[in-house]
N, C-alpha and C positions, 0 to 999 in steps of 0.2 A: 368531511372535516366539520365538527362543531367549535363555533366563533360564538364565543361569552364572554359578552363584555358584565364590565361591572364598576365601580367608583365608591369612594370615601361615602359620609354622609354626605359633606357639603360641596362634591364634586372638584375639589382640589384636584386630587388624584384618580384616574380613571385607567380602564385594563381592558384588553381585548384577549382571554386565554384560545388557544385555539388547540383542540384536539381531535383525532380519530376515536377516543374511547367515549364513549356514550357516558353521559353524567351517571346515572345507574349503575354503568358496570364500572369507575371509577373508584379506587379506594383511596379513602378519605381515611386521616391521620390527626390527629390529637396528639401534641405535645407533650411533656408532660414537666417540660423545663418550667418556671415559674413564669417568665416572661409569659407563655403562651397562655398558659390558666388563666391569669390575669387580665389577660382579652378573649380569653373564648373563642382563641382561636382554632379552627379547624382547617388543616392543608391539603393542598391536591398540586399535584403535579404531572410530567409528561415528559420524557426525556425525548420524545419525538415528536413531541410540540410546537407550540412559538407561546411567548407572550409580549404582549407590545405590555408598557405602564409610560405614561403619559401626563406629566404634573403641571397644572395650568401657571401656577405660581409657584416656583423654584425655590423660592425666602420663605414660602407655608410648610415646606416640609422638612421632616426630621430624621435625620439616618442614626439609629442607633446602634451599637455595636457591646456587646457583653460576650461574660466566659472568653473562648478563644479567640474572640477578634478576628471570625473568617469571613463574617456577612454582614451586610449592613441591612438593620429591619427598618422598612419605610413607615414613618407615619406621618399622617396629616396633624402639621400642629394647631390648625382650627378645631378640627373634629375630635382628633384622638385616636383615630382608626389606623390599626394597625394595617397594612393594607400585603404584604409582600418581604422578602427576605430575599434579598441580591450576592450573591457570589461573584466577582468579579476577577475573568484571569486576565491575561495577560492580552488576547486580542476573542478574546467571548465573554460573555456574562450569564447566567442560570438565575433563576427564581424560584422558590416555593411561594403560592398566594394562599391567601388565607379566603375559603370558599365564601364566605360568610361578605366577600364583597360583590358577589357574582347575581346579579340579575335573576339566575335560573339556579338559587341556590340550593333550592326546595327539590329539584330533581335530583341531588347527590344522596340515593336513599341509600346508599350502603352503612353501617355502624363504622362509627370510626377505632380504627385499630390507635392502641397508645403506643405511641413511641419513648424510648426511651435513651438517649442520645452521650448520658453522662460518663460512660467509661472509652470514649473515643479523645485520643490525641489530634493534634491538629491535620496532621497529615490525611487520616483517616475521613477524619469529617470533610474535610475538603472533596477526597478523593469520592467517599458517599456522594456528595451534593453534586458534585460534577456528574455521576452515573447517573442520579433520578431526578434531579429538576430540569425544569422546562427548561431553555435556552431564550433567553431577552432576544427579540427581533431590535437588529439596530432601528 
């Protein structure tokens, strides 16, 4: 199992991703929604994962929610950094993070595939994110 952690700029928010796949052989994902462009974000995830996120000050952060209102994208309201995207069901939660906050980001050599997400109803995109994102460790 590889444990990658990683944090905001200014350490608000901080992440432990933990996976069996090798950063390397990991495929990495690009957005293509506007939100994501706009921060450069690039995602990784693991449906047989964990990822802990961990937010030192609860009032610094910012849960935003656009389009279908299925996840909440964290950011640090000091830094800016968009840090994670929360699915939240009923007694679990999923994350996609955004690699770009990960310690050993420079290991994710794969090119990232673009995603493109815009002809999904809500059910779907739910039902997606539940299959490929990681699972929040409580």
């Amino acid at each position: 199992m590889h444990s990658l952690p990683g944090r905001c700029h200014c350490g608000n928010v901080t992440l432990v991703y933990e996976t069996a796949v090798a950063p390397a052989e990991t495929e990495v994902r690009s957005c293509a929604c506007g939100f994501c462009r706009r921060h450069g974000a690039l995602t990784v995830s693991d449906p047989e994962g964990r990822l802990r996120i961990a937010v030192a000050d609860p009032q610094r952060l910012i849960r935003y929610r656009f389009a279908l209102g299925t996840a909440d994208f964290l950011i640090c309201a000091d830094c800016g950094v968009y840090a994670a995207a929360v699915l939240t069901g009923e007694d679990a939660a999923w994350a996609v993070l955004n690699l770009n906050l990960l310690d050993a980001r420079a290991d994710f050599t794969r090119a990232p595939r673009v995603s493109v997400y815009d002809r999904e109803d809500e059910a779907a995109r739910v039902r997606r994110r539940k299959a490929n994102w990681t699972p929040i460790a409580a």
